[in-house]
C-alpha positions as CSV (number, residue, x, y, z in Angstrom):
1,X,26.9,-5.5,19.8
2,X,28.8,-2.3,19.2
3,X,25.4,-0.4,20.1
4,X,25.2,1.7,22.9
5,X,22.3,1.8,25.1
6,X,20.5,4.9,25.2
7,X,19.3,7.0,28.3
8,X,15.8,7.8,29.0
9,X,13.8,9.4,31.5
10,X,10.4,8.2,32.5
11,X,10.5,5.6,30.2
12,X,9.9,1.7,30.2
13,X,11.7,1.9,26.4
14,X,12.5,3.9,23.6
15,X,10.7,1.9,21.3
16,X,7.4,-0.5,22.2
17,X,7.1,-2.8,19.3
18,X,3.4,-4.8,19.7
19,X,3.8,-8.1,17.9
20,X,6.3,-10.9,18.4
21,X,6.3,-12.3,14.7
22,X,8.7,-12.0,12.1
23,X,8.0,-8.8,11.4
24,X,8.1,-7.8,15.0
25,X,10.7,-9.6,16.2
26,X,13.3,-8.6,13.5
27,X,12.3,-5.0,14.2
28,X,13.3,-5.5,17.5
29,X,16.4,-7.3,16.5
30,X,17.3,-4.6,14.4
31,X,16.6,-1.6,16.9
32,X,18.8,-3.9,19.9
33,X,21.3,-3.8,17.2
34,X,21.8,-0.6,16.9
35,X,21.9,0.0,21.1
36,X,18.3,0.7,21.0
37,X,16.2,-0.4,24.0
38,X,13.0,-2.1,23.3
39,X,10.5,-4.0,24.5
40,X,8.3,-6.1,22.2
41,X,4.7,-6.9,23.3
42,X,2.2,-9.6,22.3
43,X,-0.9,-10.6,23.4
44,X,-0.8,-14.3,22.5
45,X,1.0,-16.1,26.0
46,X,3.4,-17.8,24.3
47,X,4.2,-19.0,20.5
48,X,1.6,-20.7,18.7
49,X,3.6,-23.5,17.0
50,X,1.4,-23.3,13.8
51,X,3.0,-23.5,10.5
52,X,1.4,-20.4,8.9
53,X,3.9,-19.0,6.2
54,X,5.8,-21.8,4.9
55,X,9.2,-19.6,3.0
56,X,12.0,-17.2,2.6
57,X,13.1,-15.8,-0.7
58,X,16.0,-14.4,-1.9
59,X,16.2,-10.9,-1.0
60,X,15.2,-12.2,3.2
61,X,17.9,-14.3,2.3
62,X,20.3,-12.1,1.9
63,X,18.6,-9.7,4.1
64,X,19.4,-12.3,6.8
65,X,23.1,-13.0,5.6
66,X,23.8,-8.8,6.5
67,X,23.1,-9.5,9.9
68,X,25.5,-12.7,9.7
69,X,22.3,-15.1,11.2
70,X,21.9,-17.0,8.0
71,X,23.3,-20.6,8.2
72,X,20.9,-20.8,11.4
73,X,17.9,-20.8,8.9
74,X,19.3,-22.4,6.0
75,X,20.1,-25.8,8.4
76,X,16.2,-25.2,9.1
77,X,14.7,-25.5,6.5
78,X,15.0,-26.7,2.5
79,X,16.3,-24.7,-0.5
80,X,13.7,-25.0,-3.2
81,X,14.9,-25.0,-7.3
82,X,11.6,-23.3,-8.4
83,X,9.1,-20.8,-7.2
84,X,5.6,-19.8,-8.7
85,X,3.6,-17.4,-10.0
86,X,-0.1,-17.9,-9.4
87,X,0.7,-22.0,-9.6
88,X,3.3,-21.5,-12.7
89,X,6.9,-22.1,-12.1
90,X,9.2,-19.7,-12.5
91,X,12.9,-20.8,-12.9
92,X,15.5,-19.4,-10.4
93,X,18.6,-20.8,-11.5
94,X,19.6,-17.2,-13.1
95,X,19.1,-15.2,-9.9
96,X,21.5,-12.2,-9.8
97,X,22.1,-13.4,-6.0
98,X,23.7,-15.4,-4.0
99,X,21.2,-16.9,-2.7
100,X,18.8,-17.9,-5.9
101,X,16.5,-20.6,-3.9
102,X,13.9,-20.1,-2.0
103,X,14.0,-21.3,1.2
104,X,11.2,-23.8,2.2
105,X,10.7,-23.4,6.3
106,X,7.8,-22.7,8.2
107,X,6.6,-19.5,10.0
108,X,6.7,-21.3,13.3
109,X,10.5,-22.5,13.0
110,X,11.4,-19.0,11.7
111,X,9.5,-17.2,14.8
112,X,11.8,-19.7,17.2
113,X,14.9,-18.7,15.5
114,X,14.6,-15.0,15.6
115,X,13.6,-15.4,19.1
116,X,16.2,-17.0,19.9
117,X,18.5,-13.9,18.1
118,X,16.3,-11.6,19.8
119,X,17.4,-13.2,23.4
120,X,20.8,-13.0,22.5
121,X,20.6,-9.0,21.9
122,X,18.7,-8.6,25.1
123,X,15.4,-7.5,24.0
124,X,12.3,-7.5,26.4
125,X,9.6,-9.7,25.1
126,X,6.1,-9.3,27.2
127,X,3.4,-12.0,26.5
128,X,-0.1,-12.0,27.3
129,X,-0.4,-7.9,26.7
130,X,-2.4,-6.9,24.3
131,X,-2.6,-3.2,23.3
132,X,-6.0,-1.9,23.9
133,X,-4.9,2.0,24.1
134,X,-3.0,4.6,23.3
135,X,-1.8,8.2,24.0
136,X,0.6,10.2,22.0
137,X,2.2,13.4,23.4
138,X,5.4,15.7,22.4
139,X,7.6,13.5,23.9
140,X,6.4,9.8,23.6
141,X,3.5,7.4,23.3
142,X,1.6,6.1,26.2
143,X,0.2,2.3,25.9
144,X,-2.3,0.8,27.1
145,X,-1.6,-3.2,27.3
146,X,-4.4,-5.6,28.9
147,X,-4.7,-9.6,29.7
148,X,-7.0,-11.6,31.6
149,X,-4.4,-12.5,34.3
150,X,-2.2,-9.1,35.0
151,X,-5.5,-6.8,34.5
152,X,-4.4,-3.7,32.8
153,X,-1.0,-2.1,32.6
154,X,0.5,1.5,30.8
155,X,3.7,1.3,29.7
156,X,5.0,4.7,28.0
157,X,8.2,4.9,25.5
158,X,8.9,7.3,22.8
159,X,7.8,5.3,19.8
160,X,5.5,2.9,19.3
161,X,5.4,0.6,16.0
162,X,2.5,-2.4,15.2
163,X,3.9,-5.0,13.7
164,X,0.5,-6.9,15.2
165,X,-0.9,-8.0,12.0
166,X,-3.9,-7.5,9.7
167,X,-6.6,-6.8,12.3
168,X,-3.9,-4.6,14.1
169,X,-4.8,-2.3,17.1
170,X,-2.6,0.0,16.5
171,X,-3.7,1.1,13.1
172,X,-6.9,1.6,14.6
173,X,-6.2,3.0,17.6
174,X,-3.9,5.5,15.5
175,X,-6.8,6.2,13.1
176,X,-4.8,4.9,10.2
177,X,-7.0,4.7,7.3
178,X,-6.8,0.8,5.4
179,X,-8.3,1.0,2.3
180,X,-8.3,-2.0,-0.9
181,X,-10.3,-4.4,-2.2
182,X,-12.5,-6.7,-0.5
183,X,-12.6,-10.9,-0.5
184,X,-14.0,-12.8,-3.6
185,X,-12.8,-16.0,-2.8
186,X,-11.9,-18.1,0.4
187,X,-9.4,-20.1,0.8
188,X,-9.0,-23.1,3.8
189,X,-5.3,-24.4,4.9
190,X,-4.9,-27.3,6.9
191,X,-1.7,-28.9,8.5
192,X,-2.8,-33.0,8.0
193,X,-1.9,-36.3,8.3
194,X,-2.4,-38.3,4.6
195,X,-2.4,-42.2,4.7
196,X,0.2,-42.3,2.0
197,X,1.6,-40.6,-1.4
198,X,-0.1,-41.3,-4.1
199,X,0.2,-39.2,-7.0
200,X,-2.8,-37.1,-6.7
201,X,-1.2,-34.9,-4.1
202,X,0.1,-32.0,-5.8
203,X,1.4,-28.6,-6.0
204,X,-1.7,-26.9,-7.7
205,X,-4.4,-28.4,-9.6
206,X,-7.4,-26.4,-10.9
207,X,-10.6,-27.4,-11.2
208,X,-13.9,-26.3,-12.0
209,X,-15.0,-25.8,-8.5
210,X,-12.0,-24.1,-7.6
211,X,-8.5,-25.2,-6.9
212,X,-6.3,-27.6,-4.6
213,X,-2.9,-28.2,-3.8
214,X,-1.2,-30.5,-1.2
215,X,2.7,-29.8,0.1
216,X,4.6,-32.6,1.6
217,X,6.6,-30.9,4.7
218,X,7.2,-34.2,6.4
219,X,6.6,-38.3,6.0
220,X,3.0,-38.5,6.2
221,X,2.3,-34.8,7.3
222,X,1.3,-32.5,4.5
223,X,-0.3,-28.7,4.0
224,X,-3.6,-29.0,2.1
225,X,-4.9,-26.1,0.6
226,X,-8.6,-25.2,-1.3
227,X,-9.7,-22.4,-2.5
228,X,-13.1,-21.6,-4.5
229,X,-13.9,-18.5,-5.9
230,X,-17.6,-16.1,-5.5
231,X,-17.6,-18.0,-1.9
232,X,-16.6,-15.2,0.6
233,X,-16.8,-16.3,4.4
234,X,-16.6,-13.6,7.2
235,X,-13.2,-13.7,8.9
236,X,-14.5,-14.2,12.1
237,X,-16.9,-17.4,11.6
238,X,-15.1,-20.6,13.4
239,X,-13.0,-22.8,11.1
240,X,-13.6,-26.5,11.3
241,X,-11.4,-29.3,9.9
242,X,-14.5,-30.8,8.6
243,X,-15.0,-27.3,6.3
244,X,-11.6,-28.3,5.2
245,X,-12.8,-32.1,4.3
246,X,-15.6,-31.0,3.0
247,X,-14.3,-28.5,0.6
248,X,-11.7,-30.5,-1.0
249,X,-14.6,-32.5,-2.1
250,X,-16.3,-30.3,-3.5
251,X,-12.7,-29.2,-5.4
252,X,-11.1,-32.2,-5.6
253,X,-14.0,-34.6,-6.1
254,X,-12.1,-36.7,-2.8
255,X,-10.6,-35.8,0.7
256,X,-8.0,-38.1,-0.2
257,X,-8.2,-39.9,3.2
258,X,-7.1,-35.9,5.7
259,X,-6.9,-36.6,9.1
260,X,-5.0,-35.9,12.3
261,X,-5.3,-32.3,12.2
262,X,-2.7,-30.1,13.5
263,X,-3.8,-26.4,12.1
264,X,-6.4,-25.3,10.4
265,X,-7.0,-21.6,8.8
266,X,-9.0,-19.5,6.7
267,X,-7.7,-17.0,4.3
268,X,-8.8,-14.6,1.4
269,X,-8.1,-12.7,-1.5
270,X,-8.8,-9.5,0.1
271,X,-6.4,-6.5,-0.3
272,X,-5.6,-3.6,1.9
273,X,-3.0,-1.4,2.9
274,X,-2.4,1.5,5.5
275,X,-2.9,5.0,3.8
276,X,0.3,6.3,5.9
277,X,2.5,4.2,7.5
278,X,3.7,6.8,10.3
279,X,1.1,8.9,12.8
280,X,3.2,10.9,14.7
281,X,4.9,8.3,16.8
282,X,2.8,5.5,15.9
283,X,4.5,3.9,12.9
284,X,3.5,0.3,11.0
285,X,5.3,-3.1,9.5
286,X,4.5,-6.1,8.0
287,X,0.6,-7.0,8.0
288,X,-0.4,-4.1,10.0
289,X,0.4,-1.9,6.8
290,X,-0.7,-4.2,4.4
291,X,-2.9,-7.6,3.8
292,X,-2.9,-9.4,0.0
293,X,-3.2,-13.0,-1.4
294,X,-0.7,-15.1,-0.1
295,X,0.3,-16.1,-3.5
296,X,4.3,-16.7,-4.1
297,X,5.1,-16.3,-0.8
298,X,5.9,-12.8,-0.4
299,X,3.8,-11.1,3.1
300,X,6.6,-12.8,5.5
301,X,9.0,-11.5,3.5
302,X,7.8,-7.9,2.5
303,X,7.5,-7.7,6.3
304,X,10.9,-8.6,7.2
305,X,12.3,-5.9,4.7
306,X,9.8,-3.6,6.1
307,X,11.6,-4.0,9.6
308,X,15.2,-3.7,8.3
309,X,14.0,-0.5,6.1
310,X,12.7,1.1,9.6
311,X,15.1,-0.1,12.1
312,X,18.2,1.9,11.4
313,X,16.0,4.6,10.8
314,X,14.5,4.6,13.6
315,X,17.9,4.0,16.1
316,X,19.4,7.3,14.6
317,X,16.2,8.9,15.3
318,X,16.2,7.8,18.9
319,X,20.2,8.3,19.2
320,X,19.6,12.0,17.8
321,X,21.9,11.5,15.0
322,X,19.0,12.1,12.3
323,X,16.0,14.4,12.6
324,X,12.5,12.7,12.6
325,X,11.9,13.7,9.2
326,X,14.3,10.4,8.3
327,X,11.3,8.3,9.3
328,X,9.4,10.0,6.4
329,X,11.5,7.8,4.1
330,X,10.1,4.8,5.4
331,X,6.6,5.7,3.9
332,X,8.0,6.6,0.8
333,X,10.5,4.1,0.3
334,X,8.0,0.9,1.7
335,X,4.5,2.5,0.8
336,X,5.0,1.5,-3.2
337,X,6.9,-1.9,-2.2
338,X,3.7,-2.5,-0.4
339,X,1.2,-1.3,-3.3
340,X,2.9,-3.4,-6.5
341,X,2.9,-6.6,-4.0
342,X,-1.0,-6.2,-3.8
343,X,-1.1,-5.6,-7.7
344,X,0.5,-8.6,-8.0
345,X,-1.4,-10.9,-6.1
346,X,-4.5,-9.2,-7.0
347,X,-3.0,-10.7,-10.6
348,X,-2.4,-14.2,-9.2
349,X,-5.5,-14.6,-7.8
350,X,-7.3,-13.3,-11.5
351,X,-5.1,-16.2,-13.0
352,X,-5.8,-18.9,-10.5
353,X,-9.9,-18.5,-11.1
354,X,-11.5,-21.4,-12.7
355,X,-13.7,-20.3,-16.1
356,X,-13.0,-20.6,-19.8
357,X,-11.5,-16.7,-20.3
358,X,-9.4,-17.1,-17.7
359,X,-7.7,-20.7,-18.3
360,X,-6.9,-18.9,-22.0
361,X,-5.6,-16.1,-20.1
362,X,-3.5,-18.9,-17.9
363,X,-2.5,-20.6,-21.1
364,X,-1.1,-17.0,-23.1
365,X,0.6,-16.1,-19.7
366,X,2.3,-19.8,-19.5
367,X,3.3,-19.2,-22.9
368,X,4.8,-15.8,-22.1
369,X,6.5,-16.8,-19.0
370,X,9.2,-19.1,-21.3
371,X,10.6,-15.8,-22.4
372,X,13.9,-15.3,-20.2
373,X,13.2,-11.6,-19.7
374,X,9.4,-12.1,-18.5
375,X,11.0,-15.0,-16.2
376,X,13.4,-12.5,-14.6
377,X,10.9,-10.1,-14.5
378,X,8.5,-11.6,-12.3
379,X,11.3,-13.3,-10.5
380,X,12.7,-10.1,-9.6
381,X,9.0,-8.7,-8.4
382,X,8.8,-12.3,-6.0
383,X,12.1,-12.1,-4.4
384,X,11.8,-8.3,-3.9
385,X,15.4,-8.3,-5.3
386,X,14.2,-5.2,-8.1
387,X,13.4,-3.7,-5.4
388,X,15.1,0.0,-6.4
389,X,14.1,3.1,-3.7
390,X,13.9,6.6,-5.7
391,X,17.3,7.7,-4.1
392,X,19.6,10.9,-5.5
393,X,22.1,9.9,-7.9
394,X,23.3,8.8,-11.4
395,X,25.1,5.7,-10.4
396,X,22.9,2.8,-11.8
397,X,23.4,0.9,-8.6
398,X,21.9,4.0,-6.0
399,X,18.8,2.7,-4.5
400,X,19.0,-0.9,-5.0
401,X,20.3,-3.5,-3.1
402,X,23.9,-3.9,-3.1
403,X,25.2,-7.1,-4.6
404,X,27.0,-9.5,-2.2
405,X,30.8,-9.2,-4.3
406,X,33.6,-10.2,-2.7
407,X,36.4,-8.0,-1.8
408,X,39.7,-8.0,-0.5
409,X,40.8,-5.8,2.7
410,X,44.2,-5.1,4.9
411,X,42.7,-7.9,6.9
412,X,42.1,-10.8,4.4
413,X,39.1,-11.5,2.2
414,X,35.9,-10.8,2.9
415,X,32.4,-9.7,1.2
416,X,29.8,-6.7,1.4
417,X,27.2,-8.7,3.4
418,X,30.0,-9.6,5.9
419,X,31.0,-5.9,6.4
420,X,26.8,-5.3,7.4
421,X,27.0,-7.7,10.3
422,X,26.7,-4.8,12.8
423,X,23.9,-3.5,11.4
424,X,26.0,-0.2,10.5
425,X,26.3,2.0,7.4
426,X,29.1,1.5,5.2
427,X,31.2,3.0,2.7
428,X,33.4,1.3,1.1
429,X,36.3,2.6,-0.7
430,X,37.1,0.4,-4.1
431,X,39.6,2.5,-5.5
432,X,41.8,4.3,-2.5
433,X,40.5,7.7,-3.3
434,X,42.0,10.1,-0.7
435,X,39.0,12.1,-1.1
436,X,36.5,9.7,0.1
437,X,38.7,8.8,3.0
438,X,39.0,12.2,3.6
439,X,35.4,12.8,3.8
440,X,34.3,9.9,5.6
441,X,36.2,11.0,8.9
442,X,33.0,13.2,9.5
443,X,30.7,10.6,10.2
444,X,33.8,7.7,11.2
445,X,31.5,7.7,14.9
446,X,28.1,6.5,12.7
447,X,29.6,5.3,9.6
448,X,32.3,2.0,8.7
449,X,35.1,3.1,6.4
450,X,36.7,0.2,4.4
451,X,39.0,0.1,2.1
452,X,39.0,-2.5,-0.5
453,X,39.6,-4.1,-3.5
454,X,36.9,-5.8,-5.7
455,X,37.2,-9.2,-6.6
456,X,35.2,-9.0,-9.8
457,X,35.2,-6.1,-12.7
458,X,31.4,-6.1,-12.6
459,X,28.7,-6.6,-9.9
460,X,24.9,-8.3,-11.3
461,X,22.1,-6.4,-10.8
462,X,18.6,-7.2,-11.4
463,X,17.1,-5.8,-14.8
464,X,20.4,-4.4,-15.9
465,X,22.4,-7.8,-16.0
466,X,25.6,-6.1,-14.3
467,X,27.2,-3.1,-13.7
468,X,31.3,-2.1,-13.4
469,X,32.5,-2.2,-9.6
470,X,32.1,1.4,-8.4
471,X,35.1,3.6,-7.6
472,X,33.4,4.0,-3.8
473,X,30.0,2.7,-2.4
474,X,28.0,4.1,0.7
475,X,25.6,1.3,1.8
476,X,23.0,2.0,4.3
477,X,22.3,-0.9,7.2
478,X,19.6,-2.3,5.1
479,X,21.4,-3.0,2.4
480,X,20.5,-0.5,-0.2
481,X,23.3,2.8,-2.0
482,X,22.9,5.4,-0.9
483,X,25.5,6.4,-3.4
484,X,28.3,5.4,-6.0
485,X,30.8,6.7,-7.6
486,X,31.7,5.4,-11.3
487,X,35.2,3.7,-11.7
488,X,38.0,5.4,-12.7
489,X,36.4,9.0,-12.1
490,X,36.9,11.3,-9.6
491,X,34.4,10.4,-6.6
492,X,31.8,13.5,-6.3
493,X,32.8,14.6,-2.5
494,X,30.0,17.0,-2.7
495,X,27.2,14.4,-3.8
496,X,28.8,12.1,-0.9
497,X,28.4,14.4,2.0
498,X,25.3,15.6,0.6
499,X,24.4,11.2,0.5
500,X,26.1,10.7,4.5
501,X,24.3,14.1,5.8
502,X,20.7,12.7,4.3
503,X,20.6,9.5,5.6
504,X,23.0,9.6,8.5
505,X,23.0,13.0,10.1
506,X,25.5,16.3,9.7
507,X,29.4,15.6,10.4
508,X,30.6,15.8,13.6
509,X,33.9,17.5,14.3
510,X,37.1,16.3,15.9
């Protein structure tokens, strides 16, 4: 870790992160990466072991790959050939990615294995603390944790993130407004035991009560899933593998034989997201800042990118490289990631009711999805790989995420992805430009020079099929341009320190 720790006074960490899933976890990953110390806490005494979220796409993928942590997931889990859209498969072989598949592995293993990175980084993980106050000031935030067994504790730290889901604490206690749409449907998930395969046991099958699906994770062990619509429960009513039973009868007609329990959980079609995702120095990821559908997979995920988005922020803010107007960005660059992801779920759920108008809307939307542009299209809005921030510049790749091309260096071969390991900015140099050398030596204590040669002529993007290899590319730790400069022109050096004093702080001398 090329990260150096950073000194504070009166302080139990720079940066208390309050939940220890995904979200949380990478967060803290992230922030340890960049010499940050943090503590993570979490109120639960040790990990649940339940399933939960059950995949990765593409963009976490690669997301994952940047950090050089990868292979630890894919030999966890199964690549997938298809995803969905409310039920409907999308195809994924034409993926502008290196990693097209989804990635089938449960919320549980995935937990474990960024634990496991989080131990090897050194951050602090406190169980059994739930936050249950807080107190901000000019100079940090003051919280309040509580359990049964240690009684009450304050810890204090400069910044404090949630990242402690949908009901989170912190966005109360912050008096962050969560405003959306309420429930009009419940939904039961169950981890079972099923006597044997028969051919019944499907991906999703609509019905007139409602709708069922049944996954096969393991020889005899599946996730069954019902959901009927007008039939809202309150969240905090107890959930019973008998409800479960009993409603895939009423949806299926049969409970196929379900038993031996090893989960069971309630969910809904309710949507809500945090009307600022920064108080002061109260800031929040994942399902703190936002709740949807579950539908394709994408609340893990969106999560995950939220953490990488805010981490490096975050670090320079701490380091005082950037000024806290950096972590302004975050809003504004995750805030409408977050809003079209509850659109489009709000859209899956529409299409998964039962009722004649909407299996003719299901049947003109099947028809449209055959088109190869709508198929990328709503492939591109599921993996997040579209994704494109509103960032300065003419360069068609500046905002997006970079594509993984392969390049050639002083040292050997080697990729972009592999060059983000460190969690540190980049900018690579494509075409030897002594101007962009020259430039980078301002920022060579924040910022990796490289120079390299581009395997390929052109680079796929999402949306635009594929763009020349810039001249020179600045790529921030998350993975997104910052800037480009077009091949075979002169590189802008103006626009480029303009790009390296905006995200990354002023030069520094000598």
């Amino acid at each position: 870790m090329r990260g150096i720790d950073v000194e504070h006074t009166g302080m139990d960490a720079d940066v208390i992160v309050a939940g220890a899933g995904p979200t949380g976890l990478m967060l803290a990953c992230e922030l340890r990466l960049a010499g940050v110390d943090v503590m993570v806490v979490e109120r639960l005494p040790d990990r649940t072991g339940e399933s939960r979220a059950g995949g990765i796409h593409s963009r976490t993928l690669e997301v994952l790959d940047q950090r050089g942590i990868l292979d630890r997931f894919l030999d966890a889990g199964e690549l997938q050939p298809v995803g969905h859209f409310s039920g409907m498969y999308l195809d994924f072989d034409d993926s502008e990615s290196r990693h097209p598949y989804p990635l089938m592995i449960l919320q549980s293993t995935i937990e474990q294995l960024l634990e496991e990175w989080a131990g090897e980084l050194g951050v602090r993980i406190r169980r059994s603390s739930e936050v249950i106050g807080i107190r901000q000031d000019a100079d940090g935030v003051t919280v309040e944790t509580g359990s049964e067994d240690a009684g009450t504790t304050s810890l204090r730290a400069r910044w404090l993130v949630g990242c402690d889901g949908g009901r989170s604490a912190v966005r109360k206690l912050a008096g962050i407004g969560f405003p959306g749409t309420p429930a009009t449907m419940t939904a039961l998930i169950g981890d079972v035991e099923l006597p044997e395969l028969r051919e019944d046991y499907v991906w999703v099958r609509r019905t007139p009560a409602g709708d069922y699906s049944a996954i096969a994770f393991e020889p005899g062990w599946f996730r069954v899933i019902t959901s009927e619509y007008d039939r809202v429960v309150g969240r905090d009513e107890p959930v019973t593998f008998e409800q479960l039973r009993e409603s895939l009868v009423r949806v299926a007609g049969t409970d196929f034989g379900i038993n031996s329990p090893r989960w069971v959980s309630r969910f809904n079609d309710a949507a809500r997201q945090a009307d600022r995702y920064r108080e002061g120095r109260v800031l929040l990821a994942g399902d703190a800042a936002h709740i949807h559908f579950p539908a394709g997979g994408q609340g893990l995920n969106m999560g995950v990118q939220d953490a990488v988005n805010l981490g490096w922020k975050l670090a320079s803010v701490v380091r005082g490289d950037a000024p806290e107007s950096l972590l302004d960005t975050y809003h504004a660059e995750r805030h409408p990631v977050g809003a079209r992801v509850l659109q489009n779920t709000r859209a899956q759920s529409a299409l998964a009711r039962p009722g004649a108008q909407h299996d003719a809307l299901r049947e003109i939307f099947g028809e449209l999805m055959v088109f190869d542009d709508v198929n990328r299209h709503l492939r591109g809005m599921l993996t997040a790989l579209d994704v494109r921030y509103a960032l300065d510049g003419d360069h068609p790749l500046v905002g997006r995420r970079v594509p993984d091309a392969d390049l050639k260096t002083a040292d050997g071969e080697t990729c972009v992805y592999e060059l983000l390991h460190e969690g540190r900015p980049v900018l690579v140099g494509l075409e030897g430009n002594p101007v962009v050398a020259a430039v980078a030596k301002g920022w060579a204590d924040r910022v990796d020079y490289v120079e390299a040669v581009a395997e390929e002529e052109a680079w796929p993007v999402p949306s635009i099929d594929e763009v020349p290899a810039p001249a020179a590319v600045l790529v921030r730790p998350d993975g997104h341009v910052a800037w480009a400069a077009h091949p075979g022109e002169e590189p802008d050096a103006a626009a480029l320190r303009a790009a390296l004093t905006t995200w990354f702080g002023p030069a520094r001398q000598g």
